[in-house]
C-alpha positions in Angstrom: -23.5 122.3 138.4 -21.6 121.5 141.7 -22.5 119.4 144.1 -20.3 118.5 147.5 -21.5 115.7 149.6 -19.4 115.0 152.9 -16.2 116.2 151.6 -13.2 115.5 153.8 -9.6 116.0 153.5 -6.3 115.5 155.3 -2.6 116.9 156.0 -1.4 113.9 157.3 -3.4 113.0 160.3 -4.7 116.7 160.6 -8.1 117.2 159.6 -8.9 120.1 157.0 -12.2 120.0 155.6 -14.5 118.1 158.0 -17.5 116.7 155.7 -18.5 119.7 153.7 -21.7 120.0 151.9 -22.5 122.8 149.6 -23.6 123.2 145.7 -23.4 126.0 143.1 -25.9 125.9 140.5 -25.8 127.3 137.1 -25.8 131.4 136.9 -24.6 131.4 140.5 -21.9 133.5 142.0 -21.4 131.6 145.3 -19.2 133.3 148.1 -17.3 131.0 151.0 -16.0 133.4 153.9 -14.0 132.3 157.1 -11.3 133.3 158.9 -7.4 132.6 157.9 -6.7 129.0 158.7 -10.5 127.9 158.2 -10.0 125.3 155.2 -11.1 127.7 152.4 -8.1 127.3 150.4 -7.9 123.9 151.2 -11.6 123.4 149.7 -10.7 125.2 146.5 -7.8 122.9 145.8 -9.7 119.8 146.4 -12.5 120.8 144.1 -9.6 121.8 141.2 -7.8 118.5 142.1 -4.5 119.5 143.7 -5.7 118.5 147.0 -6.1 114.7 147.8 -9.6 114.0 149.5 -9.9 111.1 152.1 -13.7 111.2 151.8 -16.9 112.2 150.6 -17.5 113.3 146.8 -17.1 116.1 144.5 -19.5 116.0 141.3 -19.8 118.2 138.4 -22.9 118.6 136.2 -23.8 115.2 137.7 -20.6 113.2 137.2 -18.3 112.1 139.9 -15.2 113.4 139.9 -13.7 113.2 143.4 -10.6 110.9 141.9 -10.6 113.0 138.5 -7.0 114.3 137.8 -6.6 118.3 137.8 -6.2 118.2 134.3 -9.3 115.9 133.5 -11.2 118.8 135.5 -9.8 121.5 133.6 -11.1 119.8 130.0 -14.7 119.3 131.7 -14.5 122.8 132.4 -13.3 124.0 136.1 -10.5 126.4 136.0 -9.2 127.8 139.4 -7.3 131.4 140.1 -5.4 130.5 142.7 -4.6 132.7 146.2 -1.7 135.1 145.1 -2.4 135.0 141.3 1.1 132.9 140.5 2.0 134.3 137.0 4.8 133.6 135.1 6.7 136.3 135.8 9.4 136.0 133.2 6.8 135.4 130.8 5.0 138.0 128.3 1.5 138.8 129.4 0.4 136.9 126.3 2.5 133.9 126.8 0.6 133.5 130.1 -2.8 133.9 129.0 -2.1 131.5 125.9 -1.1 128.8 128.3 -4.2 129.4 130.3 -5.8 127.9 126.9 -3.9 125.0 126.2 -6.6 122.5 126.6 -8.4 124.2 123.6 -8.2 123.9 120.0 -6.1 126.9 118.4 -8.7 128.5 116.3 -11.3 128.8 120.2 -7.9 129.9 122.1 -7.8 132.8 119.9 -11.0 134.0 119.7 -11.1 133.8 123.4 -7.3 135.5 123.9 -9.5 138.7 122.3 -12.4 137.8 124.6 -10.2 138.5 127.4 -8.3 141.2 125.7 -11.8 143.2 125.6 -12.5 142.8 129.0 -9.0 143.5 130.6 -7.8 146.3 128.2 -4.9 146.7 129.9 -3.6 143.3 129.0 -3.6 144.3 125.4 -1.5 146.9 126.1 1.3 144.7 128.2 0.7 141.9 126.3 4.5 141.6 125.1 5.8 143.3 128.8 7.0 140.8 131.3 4.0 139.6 133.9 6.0 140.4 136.6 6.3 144.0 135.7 2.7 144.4 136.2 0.9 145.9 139.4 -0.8 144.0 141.5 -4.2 144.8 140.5 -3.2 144.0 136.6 -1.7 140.6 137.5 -5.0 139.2 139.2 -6.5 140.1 135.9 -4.1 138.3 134.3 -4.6 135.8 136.5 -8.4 135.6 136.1 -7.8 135.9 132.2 -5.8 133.0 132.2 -8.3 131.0 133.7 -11.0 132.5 131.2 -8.7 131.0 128.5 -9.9 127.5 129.5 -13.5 128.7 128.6 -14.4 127.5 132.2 -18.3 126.3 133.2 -17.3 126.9 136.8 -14.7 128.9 138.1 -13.2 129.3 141.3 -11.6 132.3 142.3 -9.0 131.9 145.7 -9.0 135.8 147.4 -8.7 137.6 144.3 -8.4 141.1 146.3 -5.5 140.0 148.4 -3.6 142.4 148.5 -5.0 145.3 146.4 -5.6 149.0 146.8 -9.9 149.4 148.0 -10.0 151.0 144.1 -8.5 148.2 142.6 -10.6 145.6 144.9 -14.0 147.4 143.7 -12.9 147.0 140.2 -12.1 143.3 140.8 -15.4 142.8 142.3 -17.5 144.3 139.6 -15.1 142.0 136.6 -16.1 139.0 138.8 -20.0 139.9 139.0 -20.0 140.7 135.1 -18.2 137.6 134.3 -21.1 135.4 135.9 -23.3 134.3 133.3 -26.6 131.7 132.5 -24.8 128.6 131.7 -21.4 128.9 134.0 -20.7 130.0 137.7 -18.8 131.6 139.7 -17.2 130.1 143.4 -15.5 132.9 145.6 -13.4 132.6 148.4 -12.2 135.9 149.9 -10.9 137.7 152.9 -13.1 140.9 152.4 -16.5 139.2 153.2 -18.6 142.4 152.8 -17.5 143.0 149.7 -17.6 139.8 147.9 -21.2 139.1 150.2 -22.1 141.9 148.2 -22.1 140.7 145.1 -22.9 137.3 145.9 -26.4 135.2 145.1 -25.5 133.0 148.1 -23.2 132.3 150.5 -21.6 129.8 152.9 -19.9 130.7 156.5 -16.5 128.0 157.2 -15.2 127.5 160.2 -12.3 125.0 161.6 -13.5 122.7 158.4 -17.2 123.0 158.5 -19.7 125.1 156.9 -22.0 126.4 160.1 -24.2 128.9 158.0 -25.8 129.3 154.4 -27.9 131.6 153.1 -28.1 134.1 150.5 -25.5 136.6 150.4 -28.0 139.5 152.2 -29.2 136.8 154.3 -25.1 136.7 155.2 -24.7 140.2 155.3 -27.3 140.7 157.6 -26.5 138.1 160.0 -25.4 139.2 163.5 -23.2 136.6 163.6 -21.3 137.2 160.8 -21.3 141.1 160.7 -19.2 140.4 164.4 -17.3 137.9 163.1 -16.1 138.8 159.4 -17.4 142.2 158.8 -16.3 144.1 161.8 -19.9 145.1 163.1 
């Protein structure tokens, strides 16, 4: 569904993402773990298209779209839920989920509105509170139904347990794993690597820009390297 081939990008003359290669097939939830400062979010931009890329290619369900506008990505079906969920806080709950669908027609939007509704409960309740009255753990799934709205193929998730309770980060963790499904998939970035390893059908390992280490998430898990480096082992 994904495919990366020597993917570089730039902030100014500083180097970010240093010719990344990686894919996410179909049915896959696919982790990316690294320490603060690695590229991750940087990588999760450029494959949305808010980041500009100064080489390589992104392409998606064959196509090339490394010069595809973020909204031309959006209507071919990546949505992103970006690092520190960025509701509209003045905004109702549903007002925030309904512009998460604005790229489909009005009779899909709404049937998928009560798609979401169904699996974040608690959104039905607040739909008419502001977002920024919710907790923390209730506006990344706000932030993850947004996304939803687009009826995404491939969505990419940017540390959706930042900053959440170890409760609320299990609960987070087991929406994302029963969100995955046969013809869409899933790409994770997150800070608690043992968690979202986990859950994961495979993973890649970034560091300064690079991926140094693939494998499948228990592959990951397991990895001596790793367990020192991300898991605290």
């Amino acid at each position: 569904m994904l495919e990366v081939l020597a993917l570089e990008s730039r902030y100014g003359r500083i180097p970010a993402l240093k010719g990344i290669d990686l894919t996410v097939n179909a049915g896959e939830l696919v982790v990316l773990v690294g320490s603060n400062g690695a590229g991750k979010t940087t990588l999760l931009r450029a494959l949305s298209g808010v980041q500009p890329v100064s080489g390589g290619q992104v392409r998606f369900e064959g196509a090339d779209i490394t010069q595809a506008a973020p909204e031309r990505r959006v209507r071919l079906g990546i949505a992103q839920v970006p690092e520190g969920r960025q509701v509209f806080g003045p905004l109702a709950v549903e007002d925030n989920l309904r512009l998460g669908g604005y790229t489909r027609p009005a009779a899909e939007a709404a049937r998928t509105l009560e798609q979401v509704y169904a699996t974040f409960p608690v959104l039905r309740e607040r739909r008419h509170a502001p977002a920024g009255t919710l907790s923390g753990g209730q506006q990344q799934m706000l932030a993850i139904g947004r996304a939803l709205m687009a009826r995404p193929r491939l969505l990419l998730l940017d540390e959706p347990s930042m900053g959440l309770a170890p409760r609320l980060v299990e609960e987070i963790f087991a929406c994302v794993r029963d969100l995955r499904a046969a013809d869409s998939a899933i790409f994770l970035v997150d800070q608690n690597a043992r968690a979202a390893l986990r859950i994961a059908d495979r993973g890649y390992v970034l560091e300064t820009g690079r991926i140094v280490l693939s494998g499948s998430g228990a592959e990951l898990i397991n990895n001596e390297n790793v367990r020192a480096a991300y898991l605290g082992l």
